[in-house]
N, C-alpha and C positions, 0 to 999 in steps of 0.2 A: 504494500500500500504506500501510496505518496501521502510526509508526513515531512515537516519543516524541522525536525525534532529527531533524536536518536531516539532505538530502539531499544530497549533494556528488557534485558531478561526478569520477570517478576520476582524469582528465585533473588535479583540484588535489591530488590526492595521490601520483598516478604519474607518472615521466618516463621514455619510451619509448627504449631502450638503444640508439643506433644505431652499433653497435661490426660488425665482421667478423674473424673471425681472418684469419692469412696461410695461403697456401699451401703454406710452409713447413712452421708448424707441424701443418698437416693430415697433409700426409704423413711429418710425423715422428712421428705419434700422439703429439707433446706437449700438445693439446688432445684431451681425447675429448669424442667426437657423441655425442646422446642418441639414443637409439634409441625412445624411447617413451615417455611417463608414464603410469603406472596410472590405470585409471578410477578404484577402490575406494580407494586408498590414497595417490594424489596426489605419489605418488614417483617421482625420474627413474630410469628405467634407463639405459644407455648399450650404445654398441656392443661388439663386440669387432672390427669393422674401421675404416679411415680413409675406407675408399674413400666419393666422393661425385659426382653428376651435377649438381649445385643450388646455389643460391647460400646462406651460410652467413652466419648471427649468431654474435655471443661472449656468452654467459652469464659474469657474475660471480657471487660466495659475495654470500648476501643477495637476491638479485636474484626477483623470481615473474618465475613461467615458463608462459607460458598457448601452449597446443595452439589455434591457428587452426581449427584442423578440430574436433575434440574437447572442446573447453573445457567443451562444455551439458553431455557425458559424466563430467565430472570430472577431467580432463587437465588441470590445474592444481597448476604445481608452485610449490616455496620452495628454488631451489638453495642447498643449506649444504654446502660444502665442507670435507674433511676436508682440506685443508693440503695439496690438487691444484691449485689455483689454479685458472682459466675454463676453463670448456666450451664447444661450439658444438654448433648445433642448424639444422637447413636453416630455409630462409622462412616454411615454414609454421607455427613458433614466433614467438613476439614476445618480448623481455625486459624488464621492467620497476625501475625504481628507485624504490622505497620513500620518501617525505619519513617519517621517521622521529621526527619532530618532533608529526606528527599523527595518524599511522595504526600501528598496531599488524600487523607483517606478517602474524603467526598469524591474527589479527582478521579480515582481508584473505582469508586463503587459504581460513580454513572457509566467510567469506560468498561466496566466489566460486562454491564448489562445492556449496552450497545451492539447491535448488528455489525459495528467496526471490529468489537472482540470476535462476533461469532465468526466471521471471515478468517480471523487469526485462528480457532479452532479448528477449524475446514482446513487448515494448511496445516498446521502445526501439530495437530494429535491425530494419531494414526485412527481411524472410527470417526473421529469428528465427533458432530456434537450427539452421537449417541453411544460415545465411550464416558462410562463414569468416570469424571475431573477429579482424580486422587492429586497428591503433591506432585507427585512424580510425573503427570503428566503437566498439572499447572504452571508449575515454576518457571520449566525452560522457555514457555512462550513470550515472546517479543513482544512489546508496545509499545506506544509511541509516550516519550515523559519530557516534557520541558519541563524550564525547570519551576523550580515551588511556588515563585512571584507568579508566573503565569499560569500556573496549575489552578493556583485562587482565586487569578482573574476570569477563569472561564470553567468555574465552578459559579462563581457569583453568575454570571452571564448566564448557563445553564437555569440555572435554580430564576432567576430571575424570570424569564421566557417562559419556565413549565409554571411557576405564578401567572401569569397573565394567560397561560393555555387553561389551568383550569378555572379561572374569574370568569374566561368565555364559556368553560362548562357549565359552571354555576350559575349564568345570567339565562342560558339554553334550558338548562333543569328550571330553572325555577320560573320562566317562561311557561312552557309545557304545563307545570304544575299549577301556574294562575290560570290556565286555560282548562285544566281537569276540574279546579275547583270551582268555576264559572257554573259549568256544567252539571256538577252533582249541584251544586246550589239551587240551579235553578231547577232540577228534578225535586229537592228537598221540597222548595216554595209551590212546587204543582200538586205532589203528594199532599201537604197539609190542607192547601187549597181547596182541593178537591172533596177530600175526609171532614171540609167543615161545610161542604156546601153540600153533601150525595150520601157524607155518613160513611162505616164501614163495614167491611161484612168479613168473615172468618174465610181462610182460603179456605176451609174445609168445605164451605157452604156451596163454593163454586167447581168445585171436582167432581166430575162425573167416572174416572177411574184414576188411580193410582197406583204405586208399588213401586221394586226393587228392581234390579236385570239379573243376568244370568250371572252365574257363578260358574258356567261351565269356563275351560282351558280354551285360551284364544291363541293362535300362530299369525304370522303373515302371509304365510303358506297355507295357499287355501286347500282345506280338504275337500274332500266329495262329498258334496249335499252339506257344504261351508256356508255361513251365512253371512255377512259379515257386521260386526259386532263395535257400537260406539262407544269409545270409551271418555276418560277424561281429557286427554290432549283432543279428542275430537270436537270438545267442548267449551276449552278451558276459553278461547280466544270471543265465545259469547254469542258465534256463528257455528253454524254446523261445519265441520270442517273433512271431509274424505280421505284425506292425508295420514300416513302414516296407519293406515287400516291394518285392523287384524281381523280374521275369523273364526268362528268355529262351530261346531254342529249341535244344533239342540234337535229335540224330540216334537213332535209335530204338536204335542199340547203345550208342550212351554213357549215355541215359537210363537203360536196363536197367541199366548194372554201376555207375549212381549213385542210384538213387532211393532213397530211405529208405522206413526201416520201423520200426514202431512197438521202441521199446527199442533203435535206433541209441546211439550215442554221439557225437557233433560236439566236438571238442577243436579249439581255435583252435591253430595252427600256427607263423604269423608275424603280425608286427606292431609299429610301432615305440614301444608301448607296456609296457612288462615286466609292467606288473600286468595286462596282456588275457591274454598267451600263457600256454599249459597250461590257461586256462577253459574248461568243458565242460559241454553241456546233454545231458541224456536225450530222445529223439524221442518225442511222443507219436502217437497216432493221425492222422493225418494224414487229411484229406478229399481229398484228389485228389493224384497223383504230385508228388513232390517232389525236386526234386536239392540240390545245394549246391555252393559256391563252393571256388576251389581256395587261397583260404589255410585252411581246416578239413581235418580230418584225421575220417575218419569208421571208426568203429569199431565192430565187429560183433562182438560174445562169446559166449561159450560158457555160455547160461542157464543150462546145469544145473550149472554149477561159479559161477559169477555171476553176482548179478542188477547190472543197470544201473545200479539208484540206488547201489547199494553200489559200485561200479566207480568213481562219480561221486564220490561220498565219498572213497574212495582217491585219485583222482587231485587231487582238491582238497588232501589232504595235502602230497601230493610237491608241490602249485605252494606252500601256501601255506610248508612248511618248508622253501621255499629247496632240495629234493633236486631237483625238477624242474630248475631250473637250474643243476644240475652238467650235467643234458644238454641246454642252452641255449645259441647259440653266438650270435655276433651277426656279422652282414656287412650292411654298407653301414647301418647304425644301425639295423636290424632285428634284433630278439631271437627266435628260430627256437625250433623244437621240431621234429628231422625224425621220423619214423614208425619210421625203424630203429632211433634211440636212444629214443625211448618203447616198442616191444619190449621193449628192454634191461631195463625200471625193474622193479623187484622189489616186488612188494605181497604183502598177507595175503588169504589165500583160506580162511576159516573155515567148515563148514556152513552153505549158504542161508539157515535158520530162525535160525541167531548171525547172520547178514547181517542180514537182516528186525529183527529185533532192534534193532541198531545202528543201521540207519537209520530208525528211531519213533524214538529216542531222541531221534538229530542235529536232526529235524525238529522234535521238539517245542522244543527249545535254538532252531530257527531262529526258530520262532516268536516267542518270547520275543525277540529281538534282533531283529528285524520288527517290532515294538509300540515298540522301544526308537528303532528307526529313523525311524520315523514321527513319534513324540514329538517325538524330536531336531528335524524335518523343520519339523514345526508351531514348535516355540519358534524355530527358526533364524527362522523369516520374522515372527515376532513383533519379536527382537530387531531383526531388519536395520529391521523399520520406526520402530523406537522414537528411532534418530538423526535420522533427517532429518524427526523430530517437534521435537524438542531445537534444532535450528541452525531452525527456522522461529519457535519460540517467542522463540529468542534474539533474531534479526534481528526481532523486533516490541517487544520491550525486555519480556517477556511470564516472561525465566528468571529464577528467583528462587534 
């Protein structure tokens, strides 16, 4: 690579930490394990257990922290300790000591996790970036190191620039999120609206069938006399979704009292997600028989009192103001929704033609927050690329 700067072996500015904790303090949890460094962010997590099968290093404050397995991914940390003293981390971490005399460790840590390094991997270690980065192979590689004054200055520069990438995140996010909460707001004001001028009535009141789906074994691989079977990703997006199907074979009386039909209802059930459960898609037409899964709850109404989309709308209320889970329980880290207490839930049942109404309204509002979300979608993948434009320009001595 072209670099204004000599190439130094990592090996003259790193000295590989050959420390272990004791066993002692393992299982006194006076040392904590890392459990993991972020790809994205280069930060350690740690455990919340002691237990170990592996042989263990000690990490000190100051020390980089490179993931054997993960490194090319960005697994590369700077342990700074908050006045915990050492950590340990099993084998497949390594720790290193900074000469601090010559090397700038921020310097260090953004070039590590730079597309410039992984090129130096690609050359430099026989496997590339899918041989685990022990000492022995890390050391000998070359990089590029001016010297300490300007290591600083284009660390400052770095860090300065990925500030101002994520303020554009942060003005993008919270954009988006003024435009979600528009939205539920003005759902919230039509729900109450509506519940003080028409009253409300128990879902249960307006179901003319309901229930569970199949429990049978679903593949993607359709079998013979396969049906194919909705599950939660077919649902979670709030539309019916065909993608990523799976099938599988029920018995000619199960199928009957499961198959859908157009203007069904699918409400996710369980899930150890809080923001899945209560979502709910409208069935459309269907091209050939169809069942669903038994964490969805399928629900049949009473058209002439409401239509679907509008049911859809209501129930979107209850999940997203938090009334859905008042009858939300959780067992075993699963957030439920059972079929008897969504009966229970109380909505506005206005005239069809105030329904219709209502839901042209929601839909145009969704619109607009669907333009808003895609924008969002495009600048996001502009900005992410704009860093690891930044740390390649830098490592060519190219930032000014």
């Amino acid at each position: 690579m072209k670099t204004p700067w000599p190439m130094i072996r990592l090996g003259e500015v790193l000295t590989e930490r050959q420390e272990a904790p004791t066993a002692d303090d393992l299982l006194q949890g006076s040392v904590p394990i890392v459990a993991k460094i972020g790809f994205n962010d280069g930060q350690i997590q740690l455990r919340n257990s002691v237990e170990t099968r592996t042989g263990m290093i000690l990490i000190h404050p100051g020390d980089l922290v490179v993931s054997g397995i993960n490194a090319a991914k960005g697994a590369i940390a700077v342990y700074r300790s908050s006045g915990s003293g050492p950590i340990a981390a099993t084998i497949h971490y390594s720790a290193y000591v900074p000469d601090s005399q010559r090397v700038n460790i921020k310097y260090l840590w953004w070039l590590l996790r730079s597309a410039v390094f992984r090129e130096l991997l690609l050359l430099h270690v026989p496997g590339g970036i899918k041989t685990e980065l022990k000492a022995s192979r890390l050391l000998p590689i070359p990089v590029p190191l001016p010297p300490i004054d300007e290591q600083g200055r284009i660390v400052a520069r770095i860090e300065e620039l990925a500030a101002k990438i994520e303020d554009a995140r942060g003005l993008r996010r919270g954009a988006l999120q003024t435009v979600e909460a528009l939205y539920l707001s003005r759902l919230s004001t039509l729900m109450q609206s509506l519940g003080e001028t028409y009253g409300f009535q128990s879902v249960g009141q307006l179901i003319q069938d309901a229930g569970y789906g199949t429990s049978v074994r679903c593949d993607y691989q359709r079998p013979d006399r396969g049906v194919p079977v909705l599950r939660i990703p077919n649902v979670a997006g709030e539309l019916i979704s065909q993608a990523d199907m799976k099938y599988g074979v029920l018995g000619e009386s199960e199928l009957a009292k499961l198959q859908l039909f157009e203007g069904d209802i699918l409400v996710v059930r369980t899930n150890g997600s809080r923001d899945l459960v209560g979502r709910s898609a409208v069935v459309s037409l269907l091209s050939e028989p169809t069942a669903f899964a038994s964490y969805l709850i399928r629900l049949r109404l009473n058209r002439a009192a409401i239509e679907p989309t509008f049911a859809q709308l209501v129930l979107k209320h209850l999940r997203t103001s938090g009334k859905l889970f008042d009858l939300a329980r959780t067992t075993a880290g699963q957030y439920n929704v059972s079929l008897g207490r969504l009966r229970s839930a109380s909505v506005p049942v206005p005239p069809v033609l105030v329904q219709r109404d209502i839901v042209a309204e929601m839909d145009s509002i969704d619109m607009q927050l669907a333009t808003v979300r895609r924008l969002q979608a495009e600048t996001a993948a502009e900005l992410d690329a704009l860093l690891p434009s930044i740390l390649d320009r830098a490592f060519k001595g190219e930032l000014v």
